[in-house]
N, C-alpha and C positions, 0 to 999 in steps of 0.2 A: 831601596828602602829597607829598613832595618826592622825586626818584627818589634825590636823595642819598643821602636816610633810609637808602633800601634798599641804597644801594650800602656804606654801611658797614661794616651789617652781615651783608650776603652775603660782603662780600669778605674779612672776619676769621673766616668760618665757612669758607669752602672753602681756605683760607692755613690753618687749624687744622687742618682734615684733609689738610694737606701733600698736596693735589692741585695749585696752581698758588703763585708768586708773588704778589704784591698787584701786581706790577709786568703778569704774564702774565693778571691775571683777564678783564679788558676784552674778551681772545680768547678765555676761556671757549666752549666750547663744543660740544656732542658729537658723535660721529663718523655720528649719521645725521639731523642736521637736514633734511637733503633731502626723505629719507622720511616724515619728518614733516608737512609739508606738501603737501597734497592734490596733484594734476596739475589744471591749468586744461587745463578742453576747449577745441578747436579751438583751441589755445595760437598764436601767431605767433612766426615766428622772434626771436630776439633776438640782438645785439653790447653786449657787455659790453666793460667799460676802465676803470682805475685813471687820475683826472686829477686835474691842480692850479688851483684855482680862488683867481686872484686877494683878497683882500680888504683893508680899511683897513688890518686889524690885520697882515695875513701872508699868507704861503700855506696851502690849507685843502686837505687831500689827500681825495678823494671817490673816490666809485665809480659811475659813470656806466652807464648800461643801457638801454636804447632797440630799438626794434621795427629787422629791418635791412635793412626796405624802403620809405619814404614816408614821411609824417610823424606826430605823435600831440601832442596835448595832452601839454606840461612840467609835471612835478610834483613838489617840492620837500619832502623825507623825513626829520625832524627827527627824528634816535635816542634812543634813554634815555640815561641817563648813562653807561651803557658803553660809547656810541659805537660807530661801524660796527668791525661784524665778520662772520662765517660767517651769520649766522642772519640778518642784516638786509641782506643779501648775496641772501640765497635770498626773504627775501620781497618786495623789489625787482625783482628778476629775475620773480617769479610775477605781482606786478600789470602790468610792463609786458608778460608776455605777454598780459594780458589789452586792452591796447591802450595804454597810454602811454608815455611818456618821461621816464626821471626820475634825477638824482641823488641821491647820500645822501652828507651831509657827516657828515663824522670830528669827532663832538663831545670824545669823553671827553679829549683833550690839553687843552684850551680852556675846561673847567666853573670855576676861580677865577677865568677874567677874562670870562665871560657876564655881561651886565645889557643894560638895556633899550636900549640906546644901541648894542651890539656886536647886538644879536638886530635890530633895523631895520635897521644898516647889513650887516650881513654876508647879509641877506634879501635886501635890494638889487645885492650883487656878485653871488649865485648866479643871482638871476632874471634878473639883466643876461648873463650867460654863458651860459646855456639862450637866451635869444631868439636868441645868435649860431651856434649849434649848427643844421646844417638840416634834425636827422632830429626839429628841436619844431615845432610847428604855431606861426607867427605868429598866423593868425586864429582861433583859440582859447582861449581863457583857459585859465590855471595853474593847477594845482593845490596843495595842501600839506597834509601829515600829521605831526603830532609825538607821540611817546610819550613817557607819564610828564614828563621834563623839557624835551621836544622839545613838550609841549601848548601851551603859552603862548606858545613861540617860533613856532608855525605861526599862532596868533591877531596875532601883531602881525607877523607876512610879511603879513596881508593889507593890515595899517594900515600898511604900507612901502612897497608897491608896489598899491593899491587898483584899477587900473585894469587887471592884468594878472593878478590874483587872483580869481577867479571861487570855490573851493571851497576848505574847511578842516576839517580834522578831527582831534579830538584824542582819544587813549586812552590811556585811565588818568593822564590831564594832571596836575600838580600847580601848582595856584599860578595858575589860571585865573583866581581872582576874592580880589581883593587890597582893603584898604581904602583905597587912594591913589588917585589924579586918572589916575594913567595905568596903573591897573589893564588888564590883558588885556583882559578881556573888553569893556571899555570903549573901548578903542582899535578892537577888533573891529568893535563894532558903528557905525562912522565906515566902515562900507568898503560894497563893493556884492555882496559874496559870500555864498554859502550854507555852513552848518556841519551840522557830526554831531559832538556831544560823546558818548562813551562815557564812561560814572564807574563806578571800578572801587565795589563794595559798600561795603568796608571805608575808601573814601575817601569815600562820601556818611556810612557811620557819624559819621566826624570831623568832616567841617563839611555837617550835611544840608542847610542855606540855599542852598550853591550852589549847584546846578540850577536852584531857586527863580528867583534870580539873574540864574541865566542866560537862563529861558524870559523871563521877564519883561523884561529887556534888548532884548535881539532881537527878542520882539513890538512892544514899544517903537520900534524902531529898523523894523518892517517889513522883518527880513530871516528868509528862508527856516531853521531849525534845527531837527533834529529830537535832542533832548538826553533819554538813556535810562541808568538803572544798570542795569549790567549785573550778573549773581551769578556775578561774579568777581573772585578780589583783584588789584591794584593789580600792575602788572606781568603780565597776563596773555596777551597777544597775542605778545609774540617767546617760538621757542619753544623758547629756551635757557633759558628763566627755570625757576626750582622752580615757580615757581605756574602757567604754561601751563597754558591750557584751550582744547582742541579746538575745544572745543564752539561755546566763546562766543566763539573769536578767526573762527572761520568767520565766523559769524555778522556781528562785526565787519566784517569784510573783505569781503563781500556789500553790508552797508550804504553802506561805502565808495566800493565799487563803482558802484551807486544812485547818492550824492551823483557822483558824477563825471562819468557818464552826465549826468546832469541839467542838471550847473551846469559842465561845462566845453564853452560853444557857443561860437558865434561873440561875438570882443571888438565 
């Protein structure tokens, strides 16, 4: 399932109840997302900043967030189709108190000219910008995470930039495993990095093979993946969404954690 799917018709339903614009949905969002997500212990300070990051196609407006003393492994934060806003904002800011460096690129202006060709190259501009930034660790490998339509674009960050991609992980991805030559998951497994795929339920419903797919690939290829359905629907992890689950985006975000620890050592 494709986050588009969902943004259709999320956005013709909350436009119906004359709560926002179709123009205003994208910032959806409610007035205590903060509190919604937990406090990281022993959290480290953070410096937040609104920056413009070069790329082939334009300039890409982001939201940059970094620990604001020494440096941390870069990790590169691919949003749903609603693109950066309040809530991807706050969960940015919660993993890099937990110890990293990371931007999040402003997708929702840019979804009719995404394909395979803008997801490598604009991979390439952001990773090349973080190595120049000196609060990223050089001797570290990068990280990257995409939701929903941000899944497949964080699988081919690692086939963009292979050498500087150490972890990947995608939640409630759609369009992971395609029947073409430069399917995601295919280009994935060309790289030296470790994965966590989250599959939301109602998205292994639709096409139950994939995971199949995927374990099978990756063992294949001898790379590290630990690929799990979660019992929760499709959109579940930011938690502006209707379908938020606590439960399971903790949960997520723990694992996260894990792969990063793990797989973002020395390049």
């Amino acid at each position: 399932m494709c986050d588009q799917d969902h943004f259709e018709k999320d956005a013709q339903e909350y436009e119906a109840r004359g709560l926002v614009t179709r123009r205003e949905f994208g910032a959806l969002l409610g007035a205590g997302v903060a509190m919604l997500l937990p406090q990281v212990a022993n959290a480290v300070a953070v410096t937040e900043s609104d920056v413009n990051v070069m790329t082939p196609d334009g300039v890409a407006d982001c939201y940059f967030v970094h620990p604001a003393s020494g440096t941390a492994p870069g990790v590169l934060v691919w949003p749903d189709g609603f693109g950066l806003r309040p809530a991807f904002r706050q969960m940015g800011k919660r993993t890099t108190e937990a110890g990293t460096a990371m931007p999040i690129e402003q997708l929702r202006p840019l979804i009719s000219a995404l394909n395979e060709t803008t997801h490598m190259t604009d991979a390439k501009a952001f990773i090349g910008w973080m190595d120049k930034q000196s609060s990223v660790s050089k001797s570290r490998r990068m990280g990257t995470q995409g939701y929903c339509m941000g899944g497949p674009i964080a699988l081919r960050t690692a086939a963009a930039v292979p050498n500087r991609v150490g972890a990947v992980a995608s939640f409630h991805g759609g369009g992971l495993v395609i029947d073409t030559p430069n399917s995601p998951h295919l280009q994935a497994a060309k790289t030296k990095a470790q994965f966590l795929i989250a599959v939301a339920e109602n998205d292994d419903m639709r096409s139950p093979n994939d995971k199949n797919v995927l374990k099978e690939t990756f063992a294949k290829a001898n790379l590290p993946a630990e690929i799990e359905v979660y019992p929760a629907a499709h959109g579940w992890c930011p938690p502006d969404t209707k379908v938020y689950n606590q439960a399971q985006a903790e949960k997520a975000w723990s694992r996260l954690l894990a792969l990063y620890g793990k797989a973002l050592a020395s390049t």
